[in-house]
PDB file of N, H, CA, C and O in Angstrom:
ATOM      1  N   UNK A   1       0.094  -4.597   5.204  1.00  0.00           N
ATOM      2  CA  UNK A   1       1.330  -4.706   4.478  1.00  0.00           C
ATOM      3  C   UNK A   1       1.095  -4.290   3.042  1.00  0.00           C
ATOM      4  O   UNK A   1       0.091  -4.652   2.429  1.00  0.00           O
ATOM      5  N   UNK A   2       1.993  -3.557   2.539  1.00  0.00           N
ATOM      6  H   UNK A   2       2.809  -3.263   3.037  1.00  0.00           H
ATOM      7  CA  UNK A   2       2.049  -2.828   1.029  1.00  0.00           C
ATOM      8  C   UNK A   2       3.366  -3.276   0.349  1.00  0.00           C
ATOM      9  O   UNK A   2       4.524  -2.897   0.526  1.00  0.00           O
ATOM     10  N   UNK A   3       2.905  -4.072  -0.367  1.00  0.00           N
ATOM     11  H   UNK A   3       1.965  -4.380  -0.510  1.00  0.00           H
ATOM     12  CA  UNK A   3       3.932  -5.497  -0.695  1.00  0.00           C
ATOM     13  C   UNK A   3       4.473  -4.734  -2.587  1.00  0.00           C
ATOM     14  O   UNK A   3       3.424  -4.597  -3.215  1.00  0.00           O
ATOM     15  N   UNK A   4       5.556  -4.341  -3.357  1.00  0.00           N
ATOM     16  H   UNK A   4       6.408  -4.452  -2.846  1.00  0.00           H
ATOM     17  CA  UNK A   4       5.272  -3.495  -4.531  1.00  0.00           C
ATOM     18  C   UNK A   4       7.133  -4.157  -5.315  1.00  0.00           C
ATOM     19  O   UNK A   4       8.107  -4.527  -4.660  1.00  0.00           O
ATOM     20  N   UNK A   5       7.009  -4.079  -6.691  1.00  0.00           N
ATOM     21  H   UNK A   5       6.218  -3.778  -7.223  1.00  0.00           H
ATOM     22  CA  UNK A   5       7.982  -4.004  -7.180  1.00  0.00           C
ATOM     23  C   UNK A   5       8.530  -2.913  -8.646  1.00  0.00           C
ATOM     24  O   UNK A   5       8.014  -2.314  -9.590  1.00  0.00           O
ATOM     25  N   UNK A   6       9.324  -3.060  -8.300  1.00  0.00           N
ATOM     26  H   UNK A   6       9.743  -3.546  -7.534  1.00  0.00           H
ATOM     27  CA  UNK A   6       9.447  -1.645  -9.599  1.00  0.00           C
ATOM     28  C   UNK A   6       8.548  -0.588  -9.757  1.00  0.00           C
ATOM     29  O   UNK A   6       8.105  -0.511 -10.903  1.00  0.00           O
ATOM     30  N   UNK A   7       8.087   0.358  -8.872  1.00  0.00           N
ATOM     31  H   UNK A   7       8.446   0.295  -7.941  1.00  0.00           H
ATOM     32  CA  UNK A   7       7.527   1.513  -8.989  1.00  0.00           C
ATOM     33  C   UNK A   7       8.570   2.330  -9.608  1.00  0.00           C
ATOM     34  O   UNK A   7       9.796   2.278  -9.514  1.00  0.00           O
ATOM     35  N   UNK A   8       7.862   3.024 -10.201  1.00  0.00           N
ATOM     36  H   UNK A   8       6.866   3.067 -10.277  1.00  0.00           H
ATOM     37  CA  UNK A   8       8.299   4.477 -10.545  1.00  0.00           C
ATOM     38  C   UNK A   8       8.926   5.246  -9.015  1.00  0.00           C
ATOM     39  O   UNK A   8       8.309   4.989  -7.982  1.00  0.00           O
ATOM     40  N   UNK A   9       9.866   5.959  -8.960  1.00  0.00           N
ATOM     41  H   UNK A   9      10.368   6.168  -9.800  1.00  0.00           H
ATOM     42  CA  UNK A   9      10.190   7.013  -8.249  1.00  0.00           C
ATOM     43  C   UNK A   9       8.686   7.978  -7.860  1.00  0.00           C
ATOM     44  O   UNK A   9       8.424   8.031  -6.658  1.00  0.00           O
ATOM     45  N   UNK A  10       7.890   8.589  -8.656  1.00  0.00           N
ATOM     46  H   UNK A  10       8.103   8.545  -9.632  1.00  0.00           H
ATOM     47  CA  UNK A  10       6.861   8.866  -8.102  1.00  0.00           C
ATOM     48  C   UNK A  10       5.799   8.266  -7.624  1.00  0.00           C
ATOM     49  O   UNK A  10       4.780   8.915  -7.389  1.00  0.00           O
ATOM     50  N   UNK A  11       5.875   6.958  -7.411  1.00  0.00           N
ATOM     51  H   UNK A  11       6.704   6.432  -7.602  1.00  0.00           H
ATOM     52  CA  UNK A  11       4.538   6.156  -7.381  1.00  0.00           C
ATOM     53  C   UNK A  11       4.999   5.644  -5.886  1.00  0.00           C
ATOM     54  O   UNK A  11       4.042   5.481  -5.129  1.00  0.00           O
ATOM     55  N   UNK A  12       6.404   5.336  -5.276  1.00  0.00           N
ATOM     56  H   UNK A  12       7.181   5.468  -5.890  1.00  0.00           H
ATOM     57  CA  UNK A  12       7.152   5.004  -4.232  1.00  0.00           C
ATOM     58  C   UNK A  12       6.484   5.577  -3.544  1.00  0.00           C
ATOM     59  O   UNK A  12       5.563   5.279  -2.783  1.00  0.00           O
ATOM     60  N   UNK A  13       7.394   7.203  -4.066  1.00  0.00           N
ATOM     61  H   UNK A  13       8.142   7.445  -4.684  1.00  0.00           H
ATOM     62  CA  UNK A  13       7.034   8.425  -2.952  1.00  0.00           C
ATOM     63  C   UNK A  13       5.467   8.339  -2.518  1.00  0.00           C
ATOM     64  O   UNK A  13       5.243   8.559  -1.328  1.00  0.00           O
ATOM     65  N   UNK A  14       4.662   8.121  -3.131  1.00  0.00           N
ATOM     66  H   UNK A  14       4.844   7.942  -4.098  1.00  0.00           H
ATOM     67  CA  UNK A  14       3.471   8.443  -3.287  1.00  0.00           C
ATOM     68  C   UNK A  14       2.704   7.170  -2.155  1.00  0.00           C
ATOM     69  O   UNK A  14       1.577   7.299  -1.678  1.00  0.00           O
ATOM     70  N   UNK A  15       3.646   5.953  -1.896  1.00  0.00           N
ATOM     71  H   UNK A  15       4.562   5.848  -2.284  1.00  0.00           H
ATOM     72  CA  UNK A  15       2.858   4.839  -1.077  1.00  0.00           C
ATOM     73  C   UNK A  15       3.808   4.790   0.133  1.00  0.00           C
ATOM     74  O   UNK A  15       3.612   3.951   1.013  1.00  0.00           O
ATOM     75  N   UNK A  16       4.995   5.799   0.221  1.00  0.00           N
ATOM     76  H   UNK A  16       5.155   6.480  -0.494  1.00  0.00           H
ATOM     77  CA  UNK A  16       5.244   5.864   1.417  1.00  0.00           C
ATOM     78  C   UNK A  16       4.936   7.201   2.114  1.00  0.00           C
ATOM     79  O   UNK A  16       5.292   7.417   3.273  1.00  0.00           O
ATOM     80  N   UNK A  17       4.346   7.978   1.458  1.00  0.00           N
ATOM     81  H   UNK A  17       4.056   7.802   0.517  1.00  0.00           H
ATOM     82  CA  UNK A  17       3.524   9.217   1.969  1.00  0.00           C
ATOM     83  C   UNK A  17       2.017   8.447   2.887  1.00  0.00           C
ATOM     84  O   UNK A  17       1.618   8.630   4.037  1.00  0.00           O
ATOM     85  N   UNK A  18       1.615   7.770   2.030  1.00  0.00           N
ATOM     86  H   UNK A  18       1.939   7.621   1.096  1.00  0.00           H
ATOM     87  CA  UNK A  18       0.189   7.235   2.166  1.00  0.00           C
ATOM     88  C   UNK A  18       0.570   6.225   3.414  1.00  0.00           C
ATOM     89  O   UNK A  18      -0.339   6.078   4.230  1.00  0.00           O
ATOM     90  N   UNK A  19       1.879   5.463   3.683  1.00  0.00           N
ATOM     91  H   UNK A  19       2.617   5.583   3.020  1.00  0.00           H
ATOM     92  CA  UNK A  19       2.324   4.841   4.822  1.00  0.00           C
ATOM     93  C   UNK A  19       2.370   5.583   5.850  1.00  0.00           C
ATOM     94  O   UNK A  19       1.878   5.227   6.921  1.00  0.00           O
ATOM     95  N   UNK A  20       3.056   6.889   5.649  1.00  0.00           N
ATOM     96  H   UNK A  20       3.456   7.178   4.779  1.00  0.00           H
ATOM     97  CA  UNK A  20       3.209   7.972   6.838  1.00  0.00           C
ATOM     98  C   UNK A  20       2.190   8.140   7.339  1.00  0.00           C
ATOM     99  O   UNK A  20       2.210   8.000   8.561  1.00  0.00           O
ATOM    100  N   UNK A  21       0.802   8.516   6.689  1.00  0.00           N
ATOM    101  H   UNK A  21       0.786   8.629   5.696  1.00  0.00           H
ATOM    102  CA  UNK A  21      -0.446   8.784   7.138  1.00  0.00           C
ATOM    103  C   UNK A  21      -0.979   7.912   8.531  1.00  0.00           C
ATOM    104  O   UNK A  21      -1.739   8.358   9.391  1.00  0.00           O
ATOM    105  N   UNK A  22      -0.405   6.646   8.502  1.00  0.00           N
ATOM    106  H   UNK A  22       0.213   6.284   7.804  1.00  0.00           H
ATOM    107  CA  UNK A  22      -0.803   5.147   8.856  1.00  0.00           C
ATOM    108  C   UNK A  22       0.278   4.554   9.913  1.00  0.00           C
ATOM    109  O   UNK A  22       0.815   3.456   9.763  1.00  0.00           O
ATOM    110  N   UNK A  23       0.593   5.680  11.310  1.00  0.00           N
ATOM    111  H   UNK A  23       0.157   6.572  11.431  1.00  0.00           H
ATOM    112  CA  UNK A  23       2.225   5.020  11.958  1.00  0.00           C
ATOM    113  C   UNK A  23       1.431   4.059  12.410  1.00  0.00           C
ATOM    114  O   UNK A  23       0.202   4.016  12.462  1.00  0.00           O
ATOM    115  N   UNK A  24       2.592   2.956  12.874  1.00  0.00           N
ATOM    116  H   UNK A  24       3.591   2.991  12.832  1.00  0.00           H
ATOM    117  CA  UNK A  24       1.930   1.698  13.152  1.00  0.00           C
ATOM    118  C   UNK A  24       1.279   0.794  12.681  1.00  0.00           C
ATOM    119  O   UNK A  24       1.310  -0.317  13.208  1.00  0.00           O
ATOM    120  N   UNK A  25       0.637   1.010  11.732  1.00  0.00           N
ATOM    121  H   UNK A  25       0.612   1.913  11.303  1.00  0.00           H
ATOM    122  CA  UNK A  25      -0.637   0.115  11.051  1.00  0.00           C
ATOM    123  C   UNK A  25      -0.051  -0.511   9.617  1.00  0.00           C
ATOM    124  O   UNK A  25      -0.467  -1.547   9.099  1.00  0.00           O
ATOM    125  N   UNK A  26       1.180   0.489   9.003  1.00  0.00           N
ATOM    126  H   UNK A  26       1.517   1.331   9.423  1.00  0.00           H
ATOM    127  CA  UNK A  26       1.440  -0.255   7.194  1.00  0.00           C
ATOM    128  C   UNK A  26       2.868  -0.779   7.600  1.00  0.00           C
ATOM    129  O   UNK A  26       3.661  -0.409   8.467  1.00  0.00           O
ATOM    130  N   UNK A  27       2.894  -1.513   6.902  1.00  0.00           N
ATOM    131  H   UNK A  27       2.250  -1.813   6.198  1.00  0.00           H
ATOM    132  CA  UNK A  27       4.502  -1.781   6.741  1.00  0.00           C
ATOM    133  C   UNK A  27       4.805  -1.802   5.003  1.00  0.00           C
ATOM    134  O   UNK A  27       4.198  -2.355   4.087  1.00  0.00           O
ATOM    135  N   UNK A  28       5.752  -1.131   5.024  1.00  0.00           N
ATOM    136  H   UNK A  28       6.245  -0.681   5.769  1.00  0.00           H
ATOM    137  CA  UNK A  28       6.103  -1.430   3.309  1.00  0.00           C
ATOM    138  C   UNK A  28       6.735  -2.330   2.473  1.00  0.00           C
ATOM    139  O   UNK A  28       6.787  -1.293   1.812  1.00  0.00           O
ATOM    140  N   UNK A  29       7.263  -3.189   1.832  1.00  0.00           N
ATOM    141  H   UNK A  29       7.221  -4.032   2.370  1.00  0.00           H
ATOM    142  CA  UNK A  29       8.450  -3.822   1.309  1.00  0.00           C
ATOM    143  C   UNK A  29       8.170  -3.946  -0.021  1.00  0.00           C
ATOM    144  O   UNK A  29       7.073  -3.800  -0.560  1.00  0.00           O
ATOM    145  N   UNK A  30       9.722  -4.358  -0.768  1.00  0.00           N
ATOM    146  H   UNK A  30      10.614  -4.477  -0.330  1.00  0.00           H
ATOM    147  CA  UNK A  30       9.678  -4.353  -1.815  1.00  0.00           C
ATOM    148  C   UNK A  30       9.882  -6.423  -1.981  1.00  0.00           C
ATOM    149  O   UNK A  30      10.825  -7.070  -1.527  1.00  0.00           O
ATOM    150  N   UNK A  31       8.968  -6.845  -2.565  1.00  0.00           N
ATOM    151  H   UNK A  31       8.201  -6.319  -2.934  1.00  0.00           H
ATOM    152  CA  UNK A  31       8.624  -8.182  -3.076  1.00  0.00           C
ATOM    153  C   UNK A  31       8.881  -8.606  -4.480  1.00  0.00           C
ATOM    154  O   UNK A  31       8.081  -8.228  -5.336  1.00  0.00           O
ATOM    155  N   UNK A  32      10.291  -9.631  -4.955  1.00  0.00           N
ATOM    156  H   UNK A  32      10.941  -9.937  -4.259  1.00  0.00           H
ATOM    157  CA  UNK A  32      10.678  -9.838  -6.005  1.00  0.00           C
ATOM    158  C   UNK A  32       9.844 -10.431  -6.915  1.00  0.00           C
ATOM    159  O   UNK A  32       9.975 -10.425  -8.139  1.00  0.00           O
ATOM    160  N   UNK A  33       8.624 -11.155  -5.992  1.00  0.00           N
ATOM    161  H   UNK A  33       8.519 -11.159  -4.998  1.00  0.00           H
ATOM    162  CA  UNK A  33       7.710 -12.039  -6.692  1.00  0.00           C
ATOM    163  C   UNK A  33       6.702 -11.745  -7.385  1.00  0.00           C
ATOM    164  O   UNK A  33       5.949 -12.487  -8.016  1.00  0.00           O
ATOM    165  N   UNK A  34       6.698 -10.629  -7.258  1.00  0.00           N
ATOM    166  H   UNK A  34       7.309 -10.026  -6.746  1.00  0.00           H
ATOM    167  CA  UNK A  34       5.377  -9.692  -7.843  1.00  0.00           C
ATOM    168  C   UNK A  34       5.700  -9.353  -9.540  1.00  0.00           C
ATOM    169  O   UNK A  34       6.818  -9.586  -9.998  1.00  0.00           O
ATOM    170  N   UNK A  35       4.814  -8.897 -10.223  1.00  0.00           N
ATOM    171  H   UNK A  35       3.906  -8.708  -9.851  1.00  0.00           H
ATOM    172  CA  UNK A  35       5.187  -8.591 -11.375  1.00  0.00           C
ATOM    173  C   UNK A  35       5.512  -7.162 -11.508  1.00  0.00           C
ATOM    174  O   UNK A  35       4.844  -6.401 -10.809  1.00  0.00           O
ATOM    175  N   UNK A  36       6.380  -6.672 -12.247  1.00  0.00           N
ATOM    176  H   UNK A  36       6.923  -7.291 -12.816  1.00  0.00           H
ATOM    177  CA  UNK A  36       6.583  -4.927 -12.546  1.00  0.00           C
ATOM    178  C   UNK A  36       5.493  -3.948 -12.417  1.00  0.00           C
ATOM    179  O   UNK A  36       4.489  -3.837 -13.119  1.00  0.00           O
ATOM    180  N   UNK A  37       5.736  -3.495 -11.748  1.00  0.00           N
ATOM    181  H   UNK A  37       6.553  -3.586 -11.177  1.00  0.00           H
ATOM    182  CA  UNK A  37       4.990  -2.710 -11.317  1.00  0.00           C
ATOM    183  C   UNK A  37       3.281  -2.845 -10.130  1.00  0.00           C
ATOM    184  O   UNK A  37       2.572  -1.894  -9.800  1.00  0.00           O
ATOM    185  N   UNK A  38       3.139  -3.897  -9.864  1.00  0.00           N
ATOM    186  H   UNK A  38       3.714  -4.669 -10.131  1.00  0.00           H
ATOM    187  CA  UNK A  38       2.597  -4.745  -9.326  1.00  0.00           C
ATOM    188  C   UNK A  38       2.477  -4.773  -7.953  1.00  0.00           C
ATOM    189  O   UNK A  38       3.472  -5.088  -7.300  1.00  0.00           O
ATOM    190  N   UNK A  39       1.303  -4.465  -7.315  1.00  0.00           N
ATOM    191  H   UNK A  39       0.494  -4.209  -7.845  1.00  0.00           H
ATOM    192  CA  UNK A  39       1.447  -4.087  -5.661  1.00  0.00           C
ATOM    193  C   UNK A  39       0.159  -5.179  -4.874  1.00  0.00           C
ATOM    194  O   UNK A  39      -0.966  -5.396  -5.322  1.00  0.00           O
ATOM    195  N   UNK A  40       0.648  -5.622  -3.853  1.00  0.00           N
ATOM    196  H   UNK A  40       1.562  -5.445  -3.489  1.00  0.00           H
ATOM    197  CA  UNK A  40      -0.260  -6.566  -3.315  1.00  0.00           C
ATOM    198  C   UNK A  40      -0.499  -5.679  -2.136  1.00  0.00           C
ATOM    199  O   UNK A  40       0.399  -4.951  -1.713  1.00  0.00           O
ATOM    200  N   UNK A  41      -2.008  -5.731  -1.447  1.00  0.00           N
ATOM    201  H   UNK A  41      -2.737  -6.323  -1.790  1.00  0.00           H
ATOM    202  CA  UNK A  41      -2.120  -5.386   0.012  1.00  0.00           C
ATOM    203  C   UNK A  41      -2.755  -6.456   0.822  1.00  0.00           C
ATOM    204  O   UNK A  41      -3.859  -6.936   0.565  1.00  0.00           O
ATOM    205  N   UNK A  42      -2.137  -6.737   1.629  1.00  0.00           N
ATOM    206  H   UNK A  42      -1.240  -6.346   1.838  1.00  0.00           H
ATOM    207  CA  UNK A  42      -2.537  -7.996   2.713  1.00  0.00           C
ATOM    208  C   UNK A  42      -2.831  -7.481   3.768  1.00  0.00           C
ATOM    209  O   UNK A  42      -2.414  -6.346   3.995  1.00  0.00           O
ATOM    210  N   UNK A  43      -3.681  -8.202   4.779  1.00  0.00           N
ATOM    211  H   UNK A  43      -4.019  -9.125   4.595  1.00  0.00           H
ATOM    212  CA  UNK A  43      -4.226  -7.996   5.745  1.00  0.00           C
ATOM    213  C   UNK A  43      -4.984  -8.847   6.761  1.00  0.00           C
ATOM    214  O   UNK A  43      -5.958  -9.421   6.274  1.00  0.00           O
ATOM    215  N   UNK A  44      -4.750  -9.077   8.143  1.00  0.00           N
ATOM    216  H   UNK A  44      -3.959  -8.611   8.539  1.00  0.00           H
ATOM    217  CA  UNK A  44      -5.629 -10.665   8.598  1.00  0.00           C
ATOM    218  C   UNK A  44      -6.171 -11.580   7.728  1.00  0.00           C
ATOM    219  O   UNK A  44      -7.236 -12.185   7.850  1.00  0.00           O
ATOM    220  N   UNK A  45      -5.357 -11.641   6.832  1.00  0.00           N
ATOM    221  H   UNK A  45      -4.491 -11.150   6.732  1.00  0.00           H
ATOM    222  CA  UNK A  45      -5.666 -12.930   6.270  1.00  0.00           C
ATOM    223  C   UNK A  45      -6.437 -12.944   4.593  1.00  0.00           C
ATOM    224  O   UNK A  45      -6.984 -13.888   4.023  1.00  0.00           O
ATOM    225  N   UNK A  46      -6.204 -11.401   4.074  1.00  0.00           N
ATOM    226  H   UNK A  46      -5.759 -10.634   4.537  1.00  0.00           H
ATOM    227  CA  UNK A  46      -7.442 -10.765   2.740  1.00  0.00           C
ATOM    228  C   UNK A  46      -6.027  -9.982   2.481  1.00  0.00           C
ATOM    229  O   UNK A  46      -5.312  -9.196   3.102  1.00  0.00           O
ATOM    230  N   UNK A  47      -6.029 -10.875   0.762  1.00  0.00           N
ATOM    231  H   UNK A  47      -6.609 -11.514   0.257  1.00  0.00           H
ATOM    232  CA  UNK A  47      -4.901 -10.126  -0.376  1.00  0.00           C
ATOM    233  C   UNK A  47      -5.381  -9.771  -1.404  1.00  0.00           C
ATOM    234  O   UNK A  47      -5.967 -10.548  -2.157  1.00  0.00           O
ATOM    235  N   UNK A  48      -5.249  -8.731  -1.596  1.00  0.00           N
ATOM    236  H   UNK A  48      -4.772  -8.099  -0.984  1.00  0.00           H
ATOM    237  CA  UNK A  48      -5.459  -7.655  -2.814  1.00  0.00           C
ATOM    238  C   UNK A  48      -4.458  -7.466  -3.253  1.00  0.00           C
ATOM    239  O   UNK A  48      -3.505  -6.993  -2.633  1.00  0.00           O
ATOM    240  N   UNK A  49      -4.466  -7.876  -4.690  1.00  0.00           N
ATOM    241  H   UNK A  49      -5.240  -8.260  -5.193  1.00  0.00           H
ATOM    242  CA  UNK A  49      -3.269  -7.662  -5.641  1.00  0.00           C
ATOM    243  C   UNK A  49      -3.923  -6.376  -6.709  1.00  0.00           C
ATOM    244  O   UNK A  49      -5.025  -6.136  -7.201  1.00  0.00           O
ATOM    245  N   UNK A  50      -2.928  -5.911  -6.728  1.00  0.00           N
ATOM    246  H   UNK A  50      -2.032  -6.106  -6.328  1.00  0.00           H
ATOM    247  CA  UNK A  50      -3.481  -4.476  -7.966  1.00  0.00           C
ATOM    248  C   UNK A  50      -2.050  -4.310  -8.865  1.00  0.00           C
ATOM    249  O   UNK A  50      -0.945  -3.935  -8.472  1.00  0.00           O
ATOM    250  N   UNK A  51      -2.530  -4.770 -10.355  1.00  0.00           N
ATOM    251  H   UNK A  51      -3.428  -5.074 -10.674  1.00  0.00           H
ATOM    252  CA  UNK A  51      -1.747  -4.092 -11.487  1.00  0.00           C
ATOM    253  C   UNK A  51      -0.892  -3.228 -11.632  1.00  0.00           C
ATOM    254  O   UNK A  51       0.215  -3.420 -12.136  1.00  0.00           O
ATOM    255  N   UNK A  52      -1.448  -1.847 -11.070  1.00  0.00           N
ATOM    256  H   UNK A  52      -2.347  -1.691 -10.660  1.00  0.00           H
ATOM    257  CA  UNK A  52      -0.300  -0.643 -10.921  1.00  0.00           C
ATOM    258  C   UNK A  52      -0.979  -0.439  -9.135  1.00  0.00           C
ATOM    259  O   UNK A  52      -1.755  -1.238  -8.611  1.00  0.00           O
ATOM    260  N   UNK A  53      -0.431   0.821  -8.478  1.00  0.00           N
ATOM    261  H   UNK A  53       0.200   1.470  -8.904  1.00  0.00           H
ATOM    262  CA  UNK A  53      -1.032   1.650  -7.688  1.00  0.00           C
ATOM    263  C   UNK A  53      -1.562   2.196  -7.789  1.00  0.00           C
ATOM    264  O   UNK A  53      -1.291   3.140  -8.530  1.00  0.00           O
ATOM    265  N   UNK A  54      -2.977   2.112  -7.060  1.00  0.00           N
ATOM    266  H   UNK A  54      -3.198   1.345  -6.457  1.00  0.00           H
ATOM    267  CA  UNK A  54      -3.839   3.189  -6.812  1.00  0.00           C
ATOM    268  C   UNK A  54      -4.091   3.545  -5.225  1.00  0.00           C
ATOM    269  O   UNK A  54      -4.671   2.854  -4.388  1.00  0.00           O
ATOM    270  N   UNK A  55      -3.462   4.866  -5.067  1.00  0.00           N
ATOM    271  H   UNK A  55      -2.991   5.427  -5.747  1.00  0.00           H
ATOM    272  CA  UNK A  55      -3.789   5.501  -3.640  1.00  0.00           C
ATOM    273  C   UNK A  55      -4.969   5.203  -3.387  1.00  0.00           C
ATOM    274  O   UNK A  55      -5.091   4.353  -2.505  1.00  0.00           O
ATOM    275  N   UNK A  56      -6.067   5.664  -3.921  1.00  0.00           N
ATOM    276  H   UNK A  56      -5.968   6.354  -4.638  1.00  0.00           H
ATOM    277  CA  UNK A  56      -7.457   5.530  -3.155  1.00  0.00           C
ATOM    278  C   UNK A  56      -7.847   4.472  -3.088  1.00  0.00           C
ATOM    279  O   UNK A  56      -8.340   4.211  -1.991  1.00  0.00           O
ATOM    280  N   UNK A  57      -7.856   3.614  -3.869  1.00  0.00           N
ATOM    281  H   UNK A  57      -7.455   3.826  -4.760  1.00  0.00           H
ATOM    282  CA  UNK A  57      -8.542   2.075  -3.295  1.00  0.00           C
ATOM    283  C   UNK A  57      -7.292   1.456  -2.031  1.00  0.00           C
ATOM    284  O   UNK A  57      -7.630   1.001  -0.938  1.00  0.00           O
ATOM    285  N   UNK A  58      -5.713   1.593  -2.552  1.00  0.00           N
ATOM    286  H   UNK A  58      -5.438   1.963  -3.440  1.00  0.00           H
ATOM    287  CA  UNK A  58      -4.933   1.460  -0.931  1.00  0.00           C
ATOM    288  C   UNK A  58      -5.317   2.134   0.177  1.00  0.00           C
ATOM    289  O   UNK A  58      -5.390   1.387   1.153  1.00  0.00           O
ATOM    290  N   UNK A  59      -5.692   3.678   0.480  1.00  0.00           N
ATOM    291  H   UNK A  59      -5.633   4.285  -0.313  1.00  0.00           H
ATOM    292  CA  UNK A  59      -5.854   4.276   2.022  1.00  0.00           C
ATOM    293  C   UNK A  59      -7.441   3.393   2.037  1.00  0.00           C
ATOM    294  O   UNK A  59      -7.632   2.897   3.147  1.00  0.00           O
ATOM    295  N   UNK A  60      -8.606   3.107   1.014  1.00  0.00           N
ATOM    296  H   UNK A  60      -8.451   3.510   0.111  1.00  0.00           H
ATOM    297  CA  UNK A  60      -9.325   2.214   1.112  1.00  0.00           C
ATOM    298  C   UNK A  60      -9.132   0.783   2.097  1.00  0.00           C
ATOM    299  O   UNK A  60      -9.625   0.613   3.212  1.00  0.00           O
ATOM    300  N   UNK A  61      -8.403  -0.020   1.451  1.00  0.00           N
ATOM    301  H   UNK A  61      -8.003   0.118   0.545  1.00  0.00           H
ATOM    302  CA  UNK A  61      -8.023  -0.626   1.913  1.00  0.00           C
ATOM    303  C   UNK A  61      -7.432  -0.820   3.267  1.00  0.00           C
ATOM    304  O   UNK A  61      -7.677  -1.840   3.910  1.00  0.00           O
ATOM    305  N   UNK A  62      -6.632   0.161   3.735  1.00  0.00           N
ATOM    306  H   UNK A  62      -6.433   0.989   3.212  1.00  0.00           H
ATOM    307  CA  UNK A  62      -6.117   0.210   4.997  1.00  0.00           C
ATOM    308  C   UNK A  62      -7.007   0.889   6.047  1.00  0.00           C
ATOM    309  O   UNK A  62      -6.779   0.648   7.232  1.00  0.00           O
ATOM    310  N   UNK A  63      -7.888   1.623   5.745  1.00  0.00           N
ATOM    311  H   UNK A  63      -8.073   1.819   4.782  1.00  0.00           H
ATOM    312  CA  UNK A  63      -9.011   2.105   6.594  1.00  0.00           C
ATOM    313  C   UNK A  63      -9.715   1.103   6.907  1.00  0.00           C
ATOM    314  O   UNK A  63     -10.005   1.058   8.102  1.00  0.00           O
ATOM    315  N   UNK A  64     -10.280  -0.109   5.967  1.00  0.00           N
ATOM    316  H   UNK A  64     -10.044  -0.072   4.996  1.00  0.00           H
ATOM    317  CA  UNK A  64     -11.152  -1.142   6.356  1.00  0.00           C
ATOM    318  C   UNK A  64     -10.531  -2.199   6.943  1.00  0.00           C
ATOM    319  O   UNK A  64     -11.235  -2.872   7.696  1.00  0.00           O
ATOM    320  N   UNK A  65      -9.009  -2.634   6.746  1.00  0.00           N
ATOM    321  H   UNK A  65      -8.437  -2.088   6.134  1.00  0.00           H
ATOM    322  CA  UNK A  65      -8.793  -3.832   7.145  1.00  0.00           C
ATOM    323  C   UNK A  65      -7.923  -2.993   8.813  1.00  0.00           C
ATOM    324  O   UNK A  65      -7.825  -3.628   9.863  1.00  0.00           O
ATOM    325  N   UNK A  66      -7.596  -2.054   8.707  1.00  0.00           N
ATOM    326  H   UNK A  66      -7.676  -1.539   7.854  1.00  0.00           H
ATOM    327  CA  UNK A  66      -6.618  -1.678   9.735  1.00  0.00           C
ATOM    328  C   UNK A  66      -7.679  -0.618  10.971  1.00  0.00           C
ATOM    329  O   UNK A  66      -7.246  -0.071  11.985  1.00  0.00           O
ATOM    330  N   UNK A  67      -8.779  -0.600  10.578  1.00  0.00           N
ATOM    331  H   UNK A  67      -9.131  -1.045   9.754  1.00  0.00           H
ATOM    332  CA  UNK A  67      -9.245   0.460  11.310  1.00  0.00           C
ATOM    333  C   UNK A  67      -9.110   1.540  11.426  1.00  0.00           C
ATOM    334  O   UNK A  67      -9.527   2.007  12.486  1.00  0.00           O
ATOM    335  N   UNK A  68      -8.533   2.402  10.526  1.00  0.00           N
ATOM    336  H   UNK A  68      -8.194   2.023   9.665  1.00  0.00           H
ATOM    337  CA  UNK A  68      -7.476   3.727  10.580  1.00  0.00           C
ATOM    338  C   UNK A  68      -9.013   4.740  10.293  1.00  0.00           C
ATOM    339  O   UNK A  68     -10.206   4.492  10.120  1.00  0.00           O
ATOM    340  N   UNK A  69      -8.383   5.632  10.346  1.00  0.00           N
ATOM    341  H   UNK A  69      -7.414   5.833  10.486  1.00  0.00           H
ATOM    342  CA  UNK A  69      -9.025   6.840  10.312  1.00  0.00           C
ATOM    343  C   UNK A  69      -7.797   7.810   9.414  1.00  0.00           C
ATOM    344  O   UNK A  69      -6.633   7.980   9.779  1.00  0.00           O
ATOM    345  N   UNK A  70      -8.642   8.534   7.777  1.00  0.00           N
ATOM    346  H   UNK A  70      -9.588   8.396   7.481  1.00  0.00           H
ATOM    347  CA  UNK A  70      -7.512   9.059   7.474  1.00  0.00           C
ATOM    348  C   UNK A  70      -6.991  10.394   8.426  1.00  0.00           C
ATOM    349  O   UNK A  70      -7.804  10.840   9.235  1.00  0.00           O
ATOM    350  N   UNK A  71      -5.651  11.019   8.330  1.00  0.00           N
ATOM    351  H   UNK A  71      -4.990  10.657   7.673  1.00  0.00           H
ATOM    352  CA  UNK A  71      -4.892  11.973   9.118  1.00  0.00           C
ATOM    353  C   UNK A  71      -5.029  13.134   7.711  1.00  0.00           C
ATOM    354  O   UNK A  71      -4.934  12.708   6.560  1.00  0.00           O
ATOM    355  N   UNK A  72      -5.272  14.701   8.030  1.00  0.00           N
ATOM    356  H   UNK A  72      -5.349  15.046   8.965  1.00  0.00           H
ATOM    357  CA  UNK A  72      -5.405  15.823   7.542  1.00  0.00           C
ATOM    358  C   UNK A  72      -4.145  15.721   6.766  1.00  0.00           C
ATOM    359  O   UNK A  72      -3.114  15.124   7.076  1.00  0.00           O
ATOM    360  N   UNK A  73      -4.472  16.567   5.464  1.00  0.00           N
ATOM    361  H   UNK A  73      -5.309  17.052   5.213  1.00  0.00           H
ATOM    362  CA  UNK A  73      -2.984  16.140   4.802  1.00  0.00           C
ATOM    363  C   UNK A  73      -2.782  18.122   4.517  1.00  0.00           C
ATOM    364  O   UNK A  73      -1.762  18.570   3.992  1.00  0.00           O
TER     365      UNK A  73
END
């Protein structure tokens, strides 16, 4: 789960691209509780909260907790 509030328009696009990569495995939402700009990633039970977005430590993240394998971009 890719939990985010108030992104930028490019930073959105940019974590639901990185969702596409991932059918089945991400789910996205937008979470009021978070702070601006502010993205949590959860997973069996392991939350990572991050300041802004960062793609690479997220497809990070979802490769280790989800098993994924990244897809050719």
């Amino acid at each position: 789960m890719i939990s985010y509030r108030d992104l930028s328009p490019e930073e959105l696009a940019g974590i639901q691209s990185l969702a596409h990569d991932f059918p089945d495995q991400v789910a996205l939402t937008s979470y009021a509780k978070l702070e601006p700009q502010q993205v949590a990633l959860t997973a069996w039970g392991t939350l990572q909260q991050c300041e802004r977005i960062n793609l690479d430590v997220t497809r990070s993240f979802i490769q280790t907790y989800a098993g994924a394998t990244s897809h050719a971009h």
